[in-house]
C-alpha positions, 0 to 999 in steps of 0.5 A, spaced: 431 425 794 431 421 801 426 416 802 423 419 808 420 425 802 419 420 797 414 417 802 411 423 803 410 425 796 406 419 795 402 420 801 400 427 799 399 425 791 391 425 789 392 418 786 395 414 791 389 412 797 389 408 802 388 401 801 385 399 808 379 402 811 379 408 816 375 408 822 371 415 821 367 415 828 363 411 833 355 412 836 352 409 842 345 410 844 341 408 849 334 405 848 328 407 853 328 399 855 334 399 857 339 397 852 344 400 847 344 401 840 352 401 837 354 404 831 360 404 826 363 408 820 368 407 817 370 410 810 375 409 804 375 413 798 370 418 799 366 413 802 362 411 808 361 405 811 356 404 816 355 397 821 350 398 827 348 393 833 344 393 838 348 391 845 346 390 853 348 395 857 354 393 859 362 395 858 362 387 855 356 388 851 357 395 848 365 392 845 362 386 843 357 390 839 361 395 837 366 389 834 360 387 831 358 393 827 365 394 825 365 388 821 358 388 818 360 396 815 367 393 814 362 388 809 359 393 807 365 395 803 366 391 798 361 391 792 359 385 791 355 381 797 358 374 793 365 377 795 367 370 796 369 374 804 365 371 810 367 374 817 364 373 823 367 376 830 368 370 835 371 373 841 373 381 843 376 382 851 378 387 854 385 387 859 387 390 863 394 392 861 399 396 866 396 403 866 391 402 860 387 397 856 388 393 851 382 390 846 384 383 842 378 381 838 378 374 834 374 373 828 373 366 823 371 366 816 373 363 810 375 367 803 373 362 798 376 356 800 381 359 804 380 358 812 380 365 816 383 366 823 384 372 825 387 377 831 387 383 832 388 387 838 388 395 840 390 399 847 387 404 850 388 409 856 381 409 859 375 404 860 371 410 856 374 409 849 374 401 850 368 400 844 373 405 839 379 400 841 374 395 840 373 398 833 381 398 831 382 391 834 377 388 828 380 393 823 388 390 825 385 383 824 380 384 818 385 390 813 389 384 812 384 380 808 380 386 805 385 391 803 385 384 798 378 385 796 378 393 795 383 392 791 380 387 787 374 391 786 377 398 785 377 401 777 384 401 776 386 408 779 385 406 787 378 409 787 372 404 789 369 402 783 363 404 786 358 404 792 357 397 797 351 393 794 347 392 801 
């Protein structure tokens, strides 16, 4: 069997699931006074994740707020709040690219004694989908880190052990 089938046939077996959050969709809802409110679900293993921020009606404000939301569900996940994870977003910017957008965002934290810095970066097409690149870029960066915290929390057969304690 070629490797390109054998990669295949693990990804269509039930038992093999992700080990990295998914981006599952994003809400942004203006407020009567003005403002915005931004929210983020992500999913794994059958289960939802969400994150909202409140934001300024700005295109800066809205991907700030969208990063932020991304990162308070992608928290959310693990089971534990003394996970040992701390994340907080410094950063997120758009550029333009070219023809397109690029979204990096730079996010610190610490996971036990070890300290974090971390990158990601998402492009784009349209100023339109910048808060959902926004939303990748935070995944790029903050996977890496807790793909290792699901993993750890997981049962054993790759299926969360159970639901996020908030």
């Amino acid at each position: 069997m070629s490797p390109q089938a054998q990669r295949r046939e693990r990804m269509n077996t039930p038992s093999s699931v992700r080990s990295r959050l998914r981006f599952d969709g994003l809400d942004h809802e203006i407020t009567p006074d003005g403002s915005g409110i931004v929210s983020v679900r992500l999913e794994w293993g059958g289960q939802t994740y969400e994150g909202s921020v409140q934001c300024l009606e700005t295109l800066q404000g809205v991907i700030k707020a969208a990063s932020q939301a991304t990162l308070t569900a992608t928290l959310a996940s693990t089971r534990s709040p003394n996970s040992g994870i701390k994340l907080e977003v410094v950063g997120v910017k758009a550029v333009r690219a070219f023809d397109g957008w690029v979204v990096v965002t730079r996010i610190n934290g610490t996971y036990g004694e070890e300290r974090l810095r971390l990158l990601g970066a998402a492009p784009c097409e349209d100023e339109d989908d910048l808060p959902s690149a926004a939303v990748k870029a935070v995944l790029n960066a903050s996977n890496r880190v807790m793909e290792q915290q699901i993993a750890r929390e997981s049962n054993g057969n790759g299926h969360p052990a159970g639901p996020a304690l908030l």
